[in-house]
N, C-alpha and C positions, 0 to 999 in steps of 0.2 A: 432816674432812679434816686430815692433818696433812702439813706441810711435813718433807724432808728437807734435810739439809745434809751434801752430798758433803765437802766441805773442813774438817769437822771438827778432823780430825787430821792438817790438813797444819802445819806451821811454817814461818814465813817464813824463808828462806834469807837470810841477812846479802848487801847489797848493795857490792858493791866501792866504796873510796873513790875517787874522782876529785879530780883535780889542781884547787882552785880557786884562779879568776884571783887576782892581785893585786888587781886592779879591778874585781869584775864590773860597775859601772856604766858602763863606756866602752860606749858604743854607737855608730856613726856613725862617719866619715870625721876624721880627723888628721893634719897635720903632723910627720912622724918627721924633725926636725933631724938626727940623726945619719948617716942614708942618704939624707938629702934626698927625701924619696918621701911619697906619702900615704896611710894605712895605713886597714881598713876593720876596723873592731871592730865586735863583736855578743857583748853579755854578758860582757865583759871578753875575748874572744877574737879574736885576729889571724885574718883569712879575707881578706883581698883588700891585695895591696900593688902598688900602681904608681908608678915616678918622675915627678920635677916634668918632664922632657923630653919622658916619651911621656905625659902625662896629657893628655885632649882635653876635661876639662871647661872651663868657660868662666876665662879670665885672671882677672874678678872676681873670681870662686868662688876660685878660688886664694890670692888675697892674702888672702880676708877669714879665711876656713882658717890659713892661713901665721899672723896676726895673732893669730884666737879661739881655735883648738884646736891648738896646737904642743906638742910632747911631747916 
């Protein structure tokens, strides 16, 4: 029995480059001093921003953020 291999002759098509982060290691929730807001990273990437006003996590949660992870 022998095995075929359709994909012989295919070539891999060069993959477009992507912007990477500054950071990719930001992961998690942050204090953005500048807009005053807490900002939600993943992989060095901005996805979720809410102000200190309308933020309903807990006031703890807040300062200890505000304190350990300000940016």
């Amino acid at each position: 029995m022998r095995q075929l291999n359709f994909f012989d002759d295919l070539v891999p098509e060069p993959q477009p480059k992507h912007a990477v982060p500054a950071d990719p290691d930001m992961n998690g929730f942050y204090y953005e001093r500048l807009t005053d807001s807490f900002v939600s990273f993943a992989l060095g990437t901005r996805h979720y921003q809410v102000s200190v006003e309308e933020c309903e996590f807990p006031k703890e949660w807040q300062k200890r953020i505000k304190v350990d992870r300000a940016i």
